[in-house]
matplotlib code that plots the C-alpha trace (Angstrom):
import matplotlib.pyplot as plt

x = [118.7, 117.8, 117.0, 113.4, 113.3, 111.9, 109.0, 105.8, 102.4, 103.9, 105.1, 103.3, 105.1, 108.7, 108.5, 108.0, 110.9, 113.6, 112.8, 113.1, 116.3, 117.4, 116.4, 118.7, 121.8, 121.4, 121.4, 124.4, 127.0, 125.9, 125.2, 129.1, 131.6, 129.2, 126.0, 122.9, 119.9, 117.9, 114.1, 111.5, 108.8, 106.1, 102.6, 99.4, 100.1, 103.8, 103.1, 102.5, 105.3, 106.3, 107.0, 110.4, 111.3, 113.1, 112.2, 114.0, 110.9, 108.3, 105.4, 104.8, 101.4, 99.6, 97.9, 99.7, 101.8, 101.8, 105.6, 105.3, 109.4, 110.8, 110.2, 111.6, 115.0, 114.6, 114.5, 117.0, 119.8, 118.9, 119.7, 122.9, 124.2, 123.4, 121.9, 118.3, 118.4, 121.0, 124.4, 124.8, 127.7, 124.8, 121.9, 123.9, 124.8, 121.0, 119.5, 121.9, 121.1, 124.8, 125.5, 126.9, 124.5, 121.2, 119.4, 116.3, 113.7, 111.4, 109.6, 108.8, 106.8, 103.4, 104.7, 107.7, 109.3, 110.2, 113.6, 114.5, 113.4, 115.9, 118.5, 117.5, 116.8, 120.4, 122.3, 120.6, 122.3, 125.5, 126.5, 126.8, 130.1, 130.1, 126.9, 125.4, 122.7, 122.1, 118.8, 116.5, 113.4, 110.8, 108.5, 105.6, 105.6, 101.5, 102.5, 104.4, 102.2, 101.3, 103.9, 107.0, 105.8, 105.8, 109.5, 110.1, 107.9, 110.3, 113.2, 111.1, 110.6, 114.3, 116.2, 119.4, 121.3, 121.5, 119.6, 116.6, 113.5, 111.2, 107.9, 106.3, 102.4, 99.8, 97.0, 98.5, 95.5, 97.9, 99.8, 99.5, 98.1, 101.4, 103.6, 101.3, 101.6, 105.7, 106.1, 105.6, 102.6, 103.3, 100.0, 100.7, 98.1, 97.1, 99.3, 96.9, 97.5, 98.9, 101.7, 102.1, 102.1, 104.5, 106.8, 107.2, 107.9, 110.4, 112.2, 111.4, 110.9, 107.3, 105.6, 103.0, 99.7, 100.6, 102.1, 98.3, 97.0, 99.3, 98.7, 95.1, 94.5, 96.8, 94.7, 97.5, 100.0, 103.1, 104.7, 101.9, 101.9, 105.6, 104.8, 101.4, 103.6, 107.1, 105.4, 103.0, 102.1, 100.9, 98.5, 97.2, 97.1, 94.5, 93.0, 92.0, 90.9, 88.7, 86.6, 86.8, 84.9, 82.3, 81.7, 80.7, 77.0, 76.2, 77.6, 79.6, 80.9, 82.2, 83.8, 85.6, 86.7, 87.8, 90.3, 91.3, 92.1, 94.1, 96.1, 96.5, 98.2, 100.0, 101.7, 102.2, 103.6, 106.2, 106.8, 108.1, 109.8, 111.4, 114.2, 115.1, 115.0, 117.4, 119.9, 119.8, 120.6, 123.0, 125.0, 124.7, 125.7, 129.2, 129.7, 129.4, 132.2, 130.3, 130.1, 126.1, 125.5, 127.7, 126.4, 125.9, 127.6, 125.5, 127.4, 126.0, 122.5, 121.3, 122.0, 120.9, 117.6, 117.7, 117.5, 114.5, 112.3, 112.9, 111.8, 109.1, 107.7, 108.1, 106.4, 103.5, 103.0, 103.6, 100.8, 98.3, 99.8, 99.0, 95.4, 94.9, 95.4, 93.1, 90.7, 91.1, 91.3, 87.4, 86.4, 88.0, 85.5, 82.6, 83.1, 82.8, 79.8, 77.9, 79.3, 77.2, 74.2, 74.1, 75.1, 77.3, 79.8, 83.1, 85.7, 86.3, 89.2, 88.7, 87.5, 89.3, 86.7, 83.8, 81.6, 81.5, 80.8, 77.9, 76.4, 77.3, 75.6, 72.1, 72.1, 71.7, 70.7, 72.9, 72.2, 73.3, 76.8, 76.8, 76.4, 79.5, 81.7, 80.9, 81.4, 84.7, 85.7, 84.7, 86.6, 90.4, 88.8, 88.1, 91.7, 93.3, 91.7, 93.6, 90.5, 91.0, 91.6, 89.4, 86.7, 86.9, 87.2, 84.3, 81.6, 82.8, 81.8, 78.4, 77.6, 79.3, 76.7, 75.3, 73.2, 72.3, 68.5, 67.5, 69.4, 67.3, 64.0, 65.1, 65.7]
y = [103.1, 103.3, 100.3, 101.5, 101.3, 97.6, 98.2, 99.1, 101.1, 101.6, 105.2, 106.9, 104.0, 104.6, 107.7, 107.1, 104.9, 106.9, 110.2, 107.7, 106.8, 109.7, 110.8, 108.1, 108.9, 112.6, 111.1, 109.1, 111.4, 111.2, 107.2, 106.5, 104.2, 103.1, 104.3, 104.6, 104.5, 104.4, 104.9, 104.7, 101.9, 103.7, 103.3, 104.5, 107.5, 108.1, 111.1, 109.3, 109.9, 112.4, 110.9, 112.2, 110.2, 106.9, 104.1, 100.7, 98.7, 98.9, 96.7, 96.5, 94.8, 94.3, 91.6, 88.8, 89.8, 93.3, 93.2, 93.7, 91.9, 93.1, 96.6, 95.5, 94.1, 97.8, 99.6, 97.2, 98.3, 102.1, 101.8, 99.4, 101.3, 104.7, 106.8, 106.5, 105.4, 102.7, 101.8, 98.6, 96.8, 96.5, 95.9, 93.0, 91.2, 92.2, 90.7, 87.3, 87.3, 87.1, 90.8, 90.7, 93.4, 91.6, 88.4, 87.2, 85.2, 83.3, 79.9, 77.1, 75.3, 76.5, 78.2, 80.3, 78.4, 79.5, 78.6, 80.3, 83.8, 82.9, 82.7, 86.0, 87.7, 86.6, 88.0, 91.2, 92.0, 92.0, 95.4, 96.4, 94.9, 97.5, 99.1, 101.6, 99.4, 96.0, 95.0, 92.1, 90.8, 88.5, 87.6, 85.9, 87.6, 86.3, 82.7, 83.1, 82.1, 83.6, 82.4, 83.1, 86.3, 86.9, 86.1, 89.1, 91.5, 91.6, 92.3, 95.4, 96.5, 96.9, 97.1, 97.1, 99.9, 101.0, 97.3, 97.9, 95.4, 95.2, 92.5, 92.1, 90.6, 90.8, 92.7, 94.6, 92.0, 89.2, 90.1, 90.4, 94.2, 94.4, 93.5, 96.3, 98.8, 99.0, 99.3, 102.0, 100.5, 101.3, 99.3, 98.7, 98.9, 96.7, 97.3, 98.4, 95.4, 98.1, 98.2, 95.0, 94.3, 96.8, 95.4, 91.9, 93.8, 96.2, 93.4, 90.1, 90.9, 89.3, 90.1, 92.5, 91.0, 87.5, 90.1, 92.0, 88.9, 87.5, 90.2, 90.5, 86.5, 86.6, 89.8, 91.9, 89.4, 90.5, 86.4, 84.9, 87.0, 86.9, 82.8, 82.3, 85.0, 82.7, 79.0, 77.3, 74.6, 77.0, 78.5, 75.2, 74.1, 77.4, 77.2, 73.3, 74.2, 76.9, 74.2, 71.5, 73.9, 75.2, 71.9, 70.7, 69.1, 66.8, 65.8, 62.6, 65.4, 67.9, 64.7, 63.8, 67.3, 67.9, 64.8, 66.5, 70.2, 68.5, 66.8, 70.0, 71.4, 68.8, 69.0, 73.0, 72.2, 69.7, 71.8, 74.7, 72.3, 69.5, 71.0, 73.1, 69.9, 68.6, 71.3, 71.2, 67.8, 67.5, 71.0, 68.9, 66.1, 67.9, 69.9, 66.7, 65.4, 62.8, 62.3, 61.2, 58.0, 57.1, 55.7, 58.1, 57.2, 56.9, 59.5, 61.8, 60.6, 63.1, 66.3, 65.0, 63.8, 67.5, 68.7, 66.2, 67.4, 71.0, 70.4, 68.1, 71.2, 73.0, 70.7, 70.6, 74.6, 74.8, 72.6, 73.8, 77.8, 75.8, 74.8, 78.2, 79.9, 77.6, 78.5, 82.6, 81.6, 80.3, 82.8, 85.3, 83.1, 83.6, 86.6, 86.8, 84.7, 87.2, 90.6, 88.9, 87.9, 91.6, 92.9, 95.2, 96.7, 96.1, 94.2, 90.4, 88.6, 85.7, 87.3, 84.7, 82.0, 84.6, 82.3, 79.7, 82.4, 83.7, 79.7, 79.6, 82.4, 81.5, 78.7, 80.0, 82.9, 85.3, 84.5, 81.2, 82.2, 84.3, 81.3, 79.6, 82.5, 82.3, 78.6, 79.5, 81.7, 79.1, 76.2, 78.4, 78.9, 75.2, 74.4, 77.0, 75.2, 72.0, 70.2, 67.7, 69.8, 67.6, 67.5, 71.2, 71.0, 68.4, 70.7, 74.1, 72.5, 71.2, 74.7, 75.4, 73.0, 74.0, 72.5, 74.1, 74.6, 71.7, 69.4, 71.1, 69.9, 66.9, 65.9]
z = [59.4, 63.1, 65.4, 65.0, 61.8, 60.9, 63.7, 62.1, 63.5, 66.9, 66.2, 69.6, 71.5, 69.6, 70.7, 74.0, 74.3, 71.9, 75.0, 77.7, 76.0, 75.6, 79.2, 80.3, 78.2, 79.5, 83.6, 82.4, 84.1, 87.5, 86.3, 85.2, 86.6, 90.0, 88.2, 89.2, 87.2, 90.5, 90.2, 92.5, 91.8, 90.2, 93.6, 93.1, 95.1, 92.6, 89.8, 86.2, 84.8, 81.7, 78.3, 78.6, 82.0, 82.6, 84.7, 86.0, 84.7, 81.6, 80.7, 77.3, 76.1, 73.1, 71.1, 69.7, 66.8, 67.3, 68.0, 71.7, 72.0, 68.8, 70.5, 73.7, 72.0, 70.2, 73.3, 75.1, 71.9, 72.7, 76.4, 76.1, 73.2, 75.3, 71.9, 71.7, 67.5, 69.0, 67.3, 64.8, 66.8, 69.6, 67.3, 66.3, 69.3, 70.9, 67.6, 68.1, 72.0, 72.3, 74.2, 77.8, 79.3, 77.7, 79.7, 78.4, 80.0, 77.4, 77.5, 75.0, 77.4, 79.0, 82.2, 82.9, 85.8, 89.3, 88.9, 85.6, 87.5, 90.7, 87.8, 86.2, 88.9, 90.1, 86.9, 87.0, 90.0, 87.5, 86.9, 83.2, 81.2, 78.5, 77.9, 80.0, 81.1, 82.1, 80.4, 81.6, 78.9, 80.2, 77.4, 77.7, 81.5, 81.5, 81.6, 85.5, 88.0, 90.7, 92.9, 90.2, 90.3, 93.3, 92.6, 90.7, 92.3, 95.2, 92.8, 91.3, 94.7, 95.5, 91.7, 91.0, 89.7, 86.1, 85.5, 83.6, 83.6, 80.1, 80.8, 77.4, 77.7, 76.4, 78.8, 82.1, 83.6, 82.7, 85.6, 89.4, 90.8, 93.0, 89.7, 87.9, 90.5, 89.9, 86.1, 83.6, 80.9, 77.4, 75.1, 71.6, 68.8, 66.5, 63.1, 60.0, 57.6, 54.7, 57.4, 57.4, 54.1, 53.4, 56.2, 54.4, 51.3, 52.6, 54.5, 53.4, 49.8, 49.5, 46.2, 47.5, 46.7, 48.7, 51.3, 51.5, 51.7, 54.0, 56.2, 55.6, 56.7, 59.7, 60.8, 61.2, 63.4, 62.2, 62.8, 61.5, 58.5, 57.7, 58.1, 55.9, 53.2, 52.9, 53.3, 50.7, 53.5, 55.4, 53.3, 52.4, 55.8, 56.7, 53.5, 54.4, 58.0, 56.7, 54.2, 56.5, 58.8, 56.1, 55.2, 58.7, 57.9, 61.0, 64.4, 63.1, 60.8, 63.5, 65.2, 62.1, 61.7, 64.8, 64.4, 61.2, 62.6, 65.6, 62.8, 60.9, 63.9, 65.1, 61.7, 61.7, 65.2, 63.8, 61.0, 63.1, 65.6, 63.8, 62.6, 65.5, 68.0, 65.2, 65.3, 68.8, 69.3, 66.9, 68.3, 71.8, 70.8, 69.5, 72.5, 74.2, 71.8, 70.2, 66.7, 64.6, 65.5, 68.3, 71.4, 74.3, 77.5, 80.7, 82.5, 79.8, 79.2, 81.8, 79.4, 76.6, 78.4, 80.1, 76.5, 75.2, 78.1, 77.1, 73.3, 74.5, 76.5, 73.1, 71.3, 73.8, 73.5, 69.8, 69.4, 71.6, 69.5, 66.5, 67.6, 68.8, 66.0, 63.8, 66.6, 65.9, 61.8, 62.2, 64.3, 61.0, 59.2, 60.9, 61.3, 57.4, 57.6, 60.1, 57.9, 54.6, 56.8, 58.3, 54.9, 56.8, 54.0, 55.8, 54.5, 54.4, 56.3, 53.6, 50.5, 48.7, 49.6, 48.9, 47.3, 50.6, 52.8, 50.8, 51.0, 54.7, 55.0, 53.3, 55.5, 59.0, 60.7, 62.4, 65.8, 64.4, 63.5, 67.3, 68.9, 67.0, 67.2, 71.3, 70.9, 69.3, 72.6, 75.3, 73.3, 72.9, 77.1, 77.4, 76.0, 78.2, 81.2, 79.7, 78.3, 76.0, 72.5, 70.5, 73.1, 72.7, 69.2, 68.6, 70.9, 69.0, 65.7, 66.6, 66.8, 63.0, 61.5, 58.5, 56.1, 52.4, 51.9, 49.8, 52.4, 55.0, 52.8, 52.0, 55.8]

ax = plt.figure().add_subplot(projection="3d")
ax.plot(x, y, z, "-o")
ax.set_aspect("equal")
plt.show()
């Protein structure tokens, strides 16, 4: 078993990264002891470079749930570990986030802030404690702004010795020109969803129909199929936004249902948070050295309220994750809806609810399920822009109102 192993439909990207690991065990003599993995930043005017080269910073992009950061943490083992299959002591530590030589820089809330890049960028000035690199991973690198990156674009322009930078996002465009300019671009495809399915077979041991049909519903999004395949709630929860939005009849209805979905995933939201923010507190709470229960003394109230801001800026993205994908799950379904109008042969996201879709679509025309699959694109826009979400909600459903020919008639 490599470290490569439990990554699936990337295999022209592996490859890429197993040579450039191996390029950089190979430079490792003239690397040792004061070492020097020193590489120019990649200009417009640099030479692309081979598939056999190594860099001192990658970009690696690709949809959501294509397993843009488990590759990262992949390639990060291989470099550390110096062998391009990587080693299981470092596998270990990298998977724990626990090795000296690995910093990661991830957010919870919507923006990666100024200050947690000064602290990165400080540490990877460290030179390596036992690996042969020192490995920096900033995911999510689409949500800096424009001035925190400017931040780290003046660290790639001048990097530190055998440190090695991954971004993971997912477009190149995400990111600033000048940040562009100075890393190495590796895209990731979307995953098939037989590879999918057969990755939560092979490793979380999901019967494999509810594994093709996790993976079929989640549209190949390797998280979001390993979730909808291990937790009933969360196939009931999409199965209940996907009728709540077929059954949409009037505008009172939309309004209704758009109070409904924001519930949905406001629950999904606590469901994935809840139980963190309780560990949490409760491993604070003992580091502190107080006990469940006891009253916290005002000299520490500041950590603790430190930590409640944090998971409240979780909370606040995990929702507006949650309402986002119910967003892409309806735009699955009218996709469906448009394939039976335009009797088009391919295959269904939702075949489960076959019969709906076939009503849905008898009751509109296809420019009519366009226009809701664009309304579906400006409202995930609208949110984005920080819109009210049920505003956004309540004008994307207007559009998904359908009515059954005899109610047509009888109105």
């Amino acid at each position: 078993m490599t470290v490569w192993s439990e990554l699936t439909g990337q295999d022209a990207a592996i490859e890429i990264f197993r040579q450039a690991a191996a390029a950089s065990v190979a430079a490792a003599p003239e690397a040792s002891n004061v070492g020097g993995l020193r590489s120019a930043p990649q200009t417009d005017a640099s030479p692309a470079p081979s598939a056999q080269q190594m860099t001192h910073s990658w970009l690696i992009t690709g949809p959501p749930g294509s397993g843009r950061s488990n590759i990262a943490y992949a390639f990060a083992t291989a470099l550390i570990s110096g062998h391009p299959d990587g080693d299981e002591p470092t596998r270990i530590q990298v998977e724990a986030r626990s090795h000296p030589d690995l910093h990661v820089l991830s957010t919870e809330g919507v923006i990666i802030r100024v200050h947690d890049v000064r602290e990165i960028v400080r540490r990877s000035h460290y030179s390596p404690s036992v690996g042969r690199h020192r490995v920096i991973i900033v995911e999510d690198a689409d949500r800096m702004t424009e001035h925190t990156s400017n931040v780290l674009l003046k660290e790639l322009e001048e990097p530190p010795e055998r440190t090695v930078w991954l971004l993971c996002a997912p477009s190149d465009a995400d990111l600033i020109p000048t940040i562009r300019s100075r890393v190495r671009t590796v895209r990731l495809q979307v995953p098939s969803i037989d590879d999918v399915a057969a990755l939560l077979v092979r490793r979380d041991g999901v019967d494999p129909v509810i594994a093709e049909r996790a993976a079929r519903e989640a549209q190949s999004h390797i998280g979001m199929a390993h979730r909808l395949a291990t937790s009933d709630e969360a196939r009931s929860r999409r199965e209940e936004t996907l009728r709540l939005a077929l059954g949409v009849r009037s505008a009172a209805g939309a309004v209704r249902t758009a109070a409904r979905l924001l519930e949905i995933a406001g629950d999904d939201a606590k469901a994935i948070t809840e139980l963190r923010d309780a560990e949490e507190r409760e491993h604070a709470l003992r580091s502190l050295g107080l006990s469940p229960g006891q009253a916290v003394p005002p000299a520490l109230r500041a950590q603790l309220k430190a930590l409640e801001d944090d998971q409240k800026r979780r909370a606040t993205r995990s929702l507006r994750d949650g309402i986002d994908r119910i967003l892409v799950d309806l735009a699955s379904l009218f996709r469906d809806v448009l394939v039976m109008q335009l009797h088009a042969g391919v295959p269904l996201v939702n075949r489960e609810l076959e019969a709906e879709l076939r009503a849905a679509a008898a009751s509109a025309r296809p420019a009519a399920s366009l226009a809701t699959l664009d309304a579906i694109q400006e409202a995930r826009t609208r949110i984005e822009g920080n819109v009210q979400p049920v505003l956004a909600l309540e004008a994307m459903l207007v559009s998904a109102i359908r009515r059954p020919d005899h109610e047509r008639g009888a109105a």
